[in-house]
BABAKOL-762732 format. One record per atom (N, C-alpha, C): residue in three letters; y negated, z negated, x; residue number from 1. Coordinates in steps of 0.2 Angstrom, whole numbers. Last residue first. Example, Ala and Ser with C-alpha at 12.3 -4.5 7.8 and 13.67 -1.06 7.14 Angstrom:
residues 2
PT residuo    py    pz    px num
PT     SER    11   -35    64   2
PT     SER     5   -36    68   2
PT     SER     0   -39    64   2
PT     ALA    28   -39    66   1
PT     ALA    22   -39    62   1
PT     ALA    16   -39    66   1
This chain:
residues 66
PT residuo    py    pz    px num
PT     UNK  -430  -661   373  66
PT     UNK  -435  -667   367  66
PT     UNK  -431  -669   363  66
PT     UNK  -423  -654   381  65
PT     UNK  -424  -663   385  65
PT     UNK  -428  -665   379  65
PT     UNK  -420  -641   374  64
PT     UNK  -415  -645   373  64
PT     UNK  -415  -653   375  64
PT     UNK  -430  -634   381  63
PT     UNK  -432  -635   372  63
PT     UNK  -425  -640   371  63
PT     UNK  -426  -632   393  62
PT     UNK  -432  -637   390  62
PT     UNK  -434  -638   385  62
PT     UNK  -416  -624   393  61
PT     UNK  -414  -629   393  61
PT     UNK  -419  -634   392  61
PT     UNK  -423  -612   389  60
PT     UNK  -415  -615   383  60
PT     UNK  -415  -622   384  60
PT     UNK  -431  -607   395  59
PT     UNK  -432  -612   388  59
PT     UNK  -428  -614   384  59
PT     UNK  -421  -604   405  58
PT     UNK  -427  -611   407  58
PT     UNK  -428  -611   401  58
PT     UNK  -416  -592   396  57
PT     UNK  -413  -599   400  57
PT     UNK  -416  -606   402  57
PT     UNK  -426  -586   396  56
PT     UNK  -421  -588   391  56
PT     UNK  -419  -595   394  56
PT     UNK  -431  -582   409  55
PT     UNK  -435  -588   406  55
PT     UNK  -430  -589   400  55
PT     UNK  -419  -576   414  54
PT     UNK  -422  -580   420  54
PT     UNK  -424  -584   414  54
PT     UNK  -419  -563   406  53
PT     UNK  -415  -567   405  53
PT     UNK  -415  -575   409  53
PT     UNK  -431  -560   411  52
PT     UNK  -431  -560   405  52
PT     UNK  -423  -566   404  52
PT     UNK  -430  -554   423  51
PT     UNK  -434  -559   421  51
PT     UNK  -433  -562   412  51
PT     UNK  -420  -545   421  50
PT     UNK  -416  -551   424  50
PT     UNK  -423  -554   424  50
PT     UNK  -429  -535   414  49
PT     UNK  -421  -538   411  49
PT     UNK  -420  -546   413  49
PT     UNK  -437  -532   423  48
PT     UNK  -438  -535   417  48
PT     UNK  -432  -540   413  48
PT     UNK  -429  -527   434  47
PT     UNK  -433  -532   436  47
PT     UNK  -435  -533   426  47
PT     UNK  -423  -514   424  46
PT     UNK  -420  -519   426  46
PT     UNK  -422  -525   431  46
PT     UNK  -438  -509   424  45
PT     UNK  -434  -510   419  45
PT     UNK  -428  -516   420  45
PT     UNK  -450  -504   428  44
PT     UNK  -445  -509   431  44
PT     UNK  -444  -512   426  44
PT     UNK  -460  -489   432  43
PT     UNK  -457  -495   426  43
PT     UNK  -450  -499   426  43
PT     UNK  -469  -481   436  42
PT     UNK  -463  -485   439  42
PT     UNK  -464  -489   434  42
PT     UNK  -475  -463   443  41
PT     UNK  -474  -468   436  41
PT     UNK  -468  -473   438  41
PT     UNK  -489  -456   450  40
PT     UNK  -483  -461   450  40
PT     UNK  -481  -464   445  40
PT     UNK  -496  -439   455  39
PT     UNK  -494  -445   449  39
PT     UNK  -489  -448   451  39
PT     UNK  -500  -428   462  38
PT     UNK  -501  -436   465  38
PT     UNK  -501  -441   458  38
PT     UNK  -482  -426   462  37
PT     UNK  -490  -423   463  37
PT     UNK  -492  -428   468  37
PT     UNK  -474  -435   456  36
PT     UNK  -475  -428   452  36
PT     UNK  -482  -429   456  36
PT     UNK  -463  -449   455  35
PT     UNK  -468  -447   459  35
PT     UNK  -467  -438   459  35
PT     UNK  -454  -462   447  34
PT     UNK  -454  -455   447  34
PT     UNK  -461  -453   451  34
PT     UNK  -443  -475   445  33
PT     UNK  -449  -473   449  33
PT     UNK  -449  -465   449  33
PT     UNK  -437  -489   436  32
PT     UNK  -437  -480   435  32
PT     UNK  -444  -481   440  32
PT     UNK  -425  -497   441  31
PT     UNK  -429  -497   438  31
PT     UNK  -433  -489   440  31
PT     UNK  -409  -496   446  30
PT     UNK  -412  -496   439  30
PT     UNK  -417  -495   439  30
PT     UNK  -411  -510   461  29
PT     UNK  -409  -504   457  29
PT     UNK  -408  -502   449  29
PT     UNK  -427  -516   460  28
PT     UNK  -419  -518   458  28
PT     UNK  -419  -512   457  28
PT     UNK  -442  -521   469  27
PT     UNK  -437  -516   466  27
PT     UNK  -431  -516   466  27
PT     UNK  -441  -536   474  26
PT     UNK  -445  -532   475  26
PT     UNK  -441  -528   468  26
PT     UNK  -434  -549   480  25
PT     UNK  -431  -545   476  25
PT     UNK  -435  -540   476  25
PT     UNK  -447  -557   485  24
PT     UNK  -441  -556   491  24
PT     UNK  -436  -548   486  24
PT     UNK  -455  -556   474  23
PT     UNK  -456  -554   482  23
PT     UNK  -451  -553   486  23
PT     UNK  -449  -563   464  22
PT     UNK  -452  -555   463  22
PT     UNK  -455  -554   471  22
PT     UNK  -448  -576   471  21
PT     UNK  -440  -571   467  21
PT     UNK  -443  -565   466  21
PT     UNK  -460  -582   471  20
PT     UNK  -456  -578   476  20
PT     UNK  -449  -576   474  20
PT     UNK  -464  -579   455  19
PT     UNK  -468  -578   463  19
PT     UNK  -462  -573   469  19
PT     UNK  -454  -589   454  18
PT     UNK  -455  -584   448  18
PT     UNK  -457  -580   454  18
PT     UNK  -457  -601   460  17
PT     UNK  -451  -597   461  17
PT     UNK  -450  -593   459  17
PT     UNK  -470  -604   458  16
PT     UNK  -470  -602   462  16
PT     UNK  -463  -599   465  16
PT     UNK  -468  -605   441  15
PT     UNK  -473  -600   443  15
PT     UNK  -471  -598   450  15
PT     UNK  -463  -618   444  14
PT     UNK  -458  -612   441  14
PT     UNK  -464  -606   442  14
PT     UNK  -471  -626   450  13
PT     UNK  -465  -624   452  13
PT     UNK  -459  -619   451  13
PT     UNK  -480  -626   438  12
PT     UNK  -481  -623   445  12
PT     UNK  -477  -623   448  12
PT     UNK  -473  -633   429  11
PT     UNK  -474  -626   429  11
PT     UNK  -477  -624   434  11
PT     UNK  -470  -644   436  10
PT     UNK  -465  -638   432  10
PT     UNK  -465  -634   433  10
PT     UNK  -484  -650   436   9
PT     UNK  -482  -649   443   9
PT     UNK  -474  -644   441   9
PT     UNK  -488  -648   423   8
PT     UNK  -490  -647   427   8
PT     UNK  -485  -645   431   8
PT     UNK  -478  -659   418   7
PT     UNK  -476  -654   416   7
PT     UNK  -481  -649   418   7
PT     UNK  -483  -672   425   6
PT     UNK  -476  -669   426   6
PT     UNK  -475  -663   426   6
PT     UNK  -498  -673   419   5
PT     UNK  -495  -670   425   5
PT     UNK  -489  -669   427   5
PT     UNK  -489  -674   406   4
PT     UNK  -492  -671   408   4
PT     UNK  -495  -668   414   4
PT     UNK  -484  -689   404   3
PT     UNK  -480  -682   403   3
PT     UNK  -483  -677   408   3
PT     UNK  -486  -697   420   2
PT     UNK  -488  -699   413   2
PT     UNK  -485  -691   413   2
PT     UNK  -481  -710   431   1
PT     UNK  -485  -704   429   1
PT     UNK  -484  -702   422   1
């Protein structure tokens, strides 16, 4: 097989545990929900975090296989 669909089948593999890690986690403690009336404001602030440090990582280690 050839690079590229390898790194196809990757990233759909990391897209699909990205997926289900925001599914089964939902809303983390931290993340701002406020409800006035009929306004909702939610801002998921520490699900951003822990995405964030989630991809740091994955690019730390795939920028380190070239």
């Amino acid at each position: 097989m050839t690079d590229f669909p390898k790194m196809l089948m990757l990233l759909g593999a990391v897209i699909f545990a990205v997926g289900l890690f925001m599914q089964v986690i939902g809303k983390l403690p931290g993340d701002i929900f406020v409800k006035k009336g009929n306004v909702t404001f939610f801002f998921p602030v520490v699900t951003c975090i822990v995405i964030s440090i989630i991809l740091s990582v994955l690019f730390s280690i795939f920028g380190r296989m070239k």
